[in-house]
C-alpha positions as CSV (number, residue, x, y, z in Angstrom):
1,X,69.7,-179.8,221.5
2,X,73.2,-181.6,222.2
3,X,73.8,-184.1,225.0
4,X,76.8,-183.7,226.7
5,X,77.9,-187.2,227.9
6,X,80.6,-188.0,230.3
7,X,84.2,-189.3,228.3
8,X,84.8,-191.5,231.3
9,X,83.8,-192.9,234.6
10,X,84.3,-190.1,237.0
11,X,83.1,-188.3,240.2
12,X,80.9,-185.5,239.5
13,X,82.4,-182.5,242.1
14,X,81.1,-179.6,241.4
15,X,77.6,-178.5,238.9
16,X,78.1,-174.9,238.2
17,X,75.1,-174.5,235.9
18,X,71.8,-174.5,236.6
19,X,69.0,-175.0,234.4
20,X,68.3,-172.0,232.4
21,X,71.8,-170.6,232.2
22,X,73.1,-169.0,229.1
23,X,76.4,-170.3,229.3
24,X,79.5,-169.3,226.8
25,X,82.0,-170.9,225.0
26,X,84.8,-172.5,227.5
27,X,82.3,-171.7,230.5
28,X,83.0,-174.6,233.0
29,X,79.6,-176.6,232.9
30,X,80.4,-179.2,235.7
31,X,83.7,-180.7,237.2
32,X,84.2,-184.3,237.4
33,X,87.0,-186.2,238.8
34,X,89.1,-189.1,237.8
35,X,92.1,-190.8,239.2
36,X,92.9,-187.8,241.6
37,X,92.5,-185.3,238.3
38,X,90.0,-182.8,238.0
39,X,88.3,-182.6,234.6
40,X,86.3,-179.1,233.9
41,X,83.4,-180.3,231.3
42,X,83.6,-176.9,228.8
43,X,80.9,-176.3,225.7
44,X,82.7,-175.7,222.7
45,X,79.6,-172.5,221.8
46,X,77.5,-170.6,223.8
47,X,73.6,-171.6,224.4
48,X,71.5,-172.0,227.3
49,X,71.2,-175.0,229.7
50,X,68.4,-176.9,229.1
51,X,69.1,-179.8,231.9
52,X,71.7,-180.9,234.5
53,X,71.3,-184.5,234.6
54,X,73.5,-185.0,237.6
55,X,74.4,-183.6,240.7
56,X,77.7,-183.3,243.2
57,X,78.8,-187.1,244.4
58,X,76.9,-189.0,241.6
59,X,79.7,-191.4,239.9
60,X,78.7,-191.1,235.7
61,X,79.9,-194.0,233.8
62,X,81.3,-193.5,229.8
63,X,78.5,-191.9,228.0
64,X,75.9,-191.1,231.3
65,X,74.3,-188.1,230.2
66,X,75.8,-184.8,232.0
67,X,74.2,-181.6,230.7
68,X,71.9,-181.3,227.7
69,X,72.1,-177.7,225.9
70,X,70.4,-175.5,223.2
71,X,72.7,-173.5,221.1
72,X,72.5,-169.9,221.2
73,X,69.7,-168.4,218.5
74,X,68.2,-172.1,219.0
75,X,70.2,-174.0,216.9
76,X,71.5,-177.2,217.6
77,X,75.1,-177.9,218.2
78,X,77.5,-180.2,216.5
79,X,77.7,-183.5,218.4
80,X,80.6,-183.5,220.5
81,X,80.7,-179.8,221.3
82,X,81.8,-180.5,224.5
83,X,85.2,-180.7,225.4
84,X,87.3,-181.4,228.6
Protein backbone atom coordinates (compact mmCIF):
# COMPACT_ATOMS: atom_id res chain seq x y z
CA UNK A 1 0.00 0.00 0.00
CA UNK A 2 1.42 3.71 -0.59
CA UNK A 3 0.09 6.88 1.02
CA UNK A 4 -0.18 9.60 -1.07
CA UNK A 5 0.23 12.76 1.14
CA UNK A 6 -0.42 16.27 0.15
CA UNK A 7 3.32 18.36 -0.95
CA UNK A 8 1.66 21.45 0.50
CA UNK A 9 -1.22 23.21 2.11
CA UNK A 10 -3.86 23.37 -0.47
CA UNK A 11 -7.63 23.26 -1.24
CA UNK A 12 -8.85 20.04 -2.20
CA UNK A 13 -11.27 20.87 -5.52
CA UNK A 14 -12.13 18.20 -7.08
CA UNK A 15 -11.83 13.90 -5.85
CA UNK A 16 -12.04 12.04 -9.09
CA UNK A 17 -11.54 8.63 -7.69
CA UNK A 18 -13.52 6.75 -5.72
CA UNK A 19 -12.74 3.91 -3.66
CA UNK A 20 -12.17 0.85 -5.63
CA UNK A 21 -10.97 2.43 -8.75
CA UNK A 22 -8.19 0.87 -10.77
CA UNK A 23 -6.53 3.91 -11.68
CA UNK A 24 -3.45 4.18 -14.32
CA UNK A 25 -0.37 5.82 -14.42
CA UNK A 26 -0.77 9.81 -14.88
CA UNK A 27 -4.67 9.33 -14.05
CA UNK A 28 -5.59 12.59 -12.15
CA UNK A 29 -6.39 11.16 -8.56
CA UNK A 30 -7.68 14.49 -6.90
CA UNK A 31 -7.13 18.32 -7.68
CA UNK A 32 -6.02 20.60 -5.05
CA UNK A 33 -5.38 24.19 -5.19
CA UNK A 34 -2.76 26.60 -4.08
CA UNK A 35 -2.11 30.25 -4.45
CA UNK A 36 -4.73 30.51 -7.43
CA UNK A 37 -2.84 27.26 -9.16
CA UNK A 38 -4.50 24.09 -9.70
CA UNK A 39 -2.36 21.08 -8.82
CA UNK A 40 -3.66 17.57 -10.45
CA UNK A 41 -2.27 14.81 -7.74
CA UNK A 42 -1.12 11.93 -10.53
CA UNK A 43 0.20 8.18 -9.43
CA UNK A 44 3.41 7.53 -10.97
CA UNK A 45 1.85 3.25 -11.69
CA UNK A 46 -1.35 1.92 -12.07
CA UNK A 47 -3.24 0.13 -8.98
CA UNK A 48 -6.50 0.32 -7.43
CA UNK A 49 -7.76 2.95 -4.82
CA UNK A 50 -7.88 1.70 -1.68
CA UNK A 51 -9.11 5.07 0.18
CA UNK A 52 -9.93 8.78 -0.38
CA UNK A 53 -9.07 10.39 2.70
CA UNK A 54 -10.56 13.69 1.73
CA UNK A 55 -13.22 15.21 0.03
CA UNK A 56 -13.96 18.66 -2.11
CA UNK A 57 -13.48 21.93 0.24
CA UNK A 58 -11.28 20.08 2.94
CA UNK A 59 -7.92 22.33 3.29
CA UNK A 60 -4.91 19.35 3.69
CA UNK A 61 -1.90 20.69 5.39
CA UNK A 62 2.05 19.31 4.18
CA UNK A 63 1.82 15.57 4.56
CA UNK A 64 -2.29 15.14 5.38
CA UNK A 65 -2.94 11.91 3.91
CA UNK A 66 -4.88 12.25 0.33
CA UNK A 67 -5.39 8.85 -1.30
CA UNK A 68 -3.90 5.56 -0.14
CA UNK A 69 -3.31 2.92 -3.16
CA UNK A 70 -2.40 -0.75 -3.86
CA UNK A 71 -0.17 -1.26 -6.83
CA UNK A 72 -1.51 -3.20 -9.68
CA UNK A 73 -0.77 -7.29 -9.13
CA UNK A 74 -0.83 -6.20 -5.27
CA UNK A 75 2.46 -4.98 -4.87
CA UNK A 76 3.36 -2.12 -3.07
CA UNK A 77 4.54 1.09 -4.64
CA UNK A 78 7.77 2.99 -4.24
CA UNK A 79 7.19 5.77 -1.66
CA UNK A 80 6.62 8.83 -3.38
CA UNK A 81 4.86 7.49 -6.40
CA UNK A 82 2.82 10.24 -6.55
CA UNK A 83 3.62 13.20 -8.38
CA UNK A 84 2.00 16.62 -9.13
Amino acid sequence: MESVRAEMVAGVLGVEVAEGDVVAAGQTLLLLESMKMEIPVVPEGPGRVVRVAVGPGDVVQEGDLLVVLEAAGGAAQAPGAARR
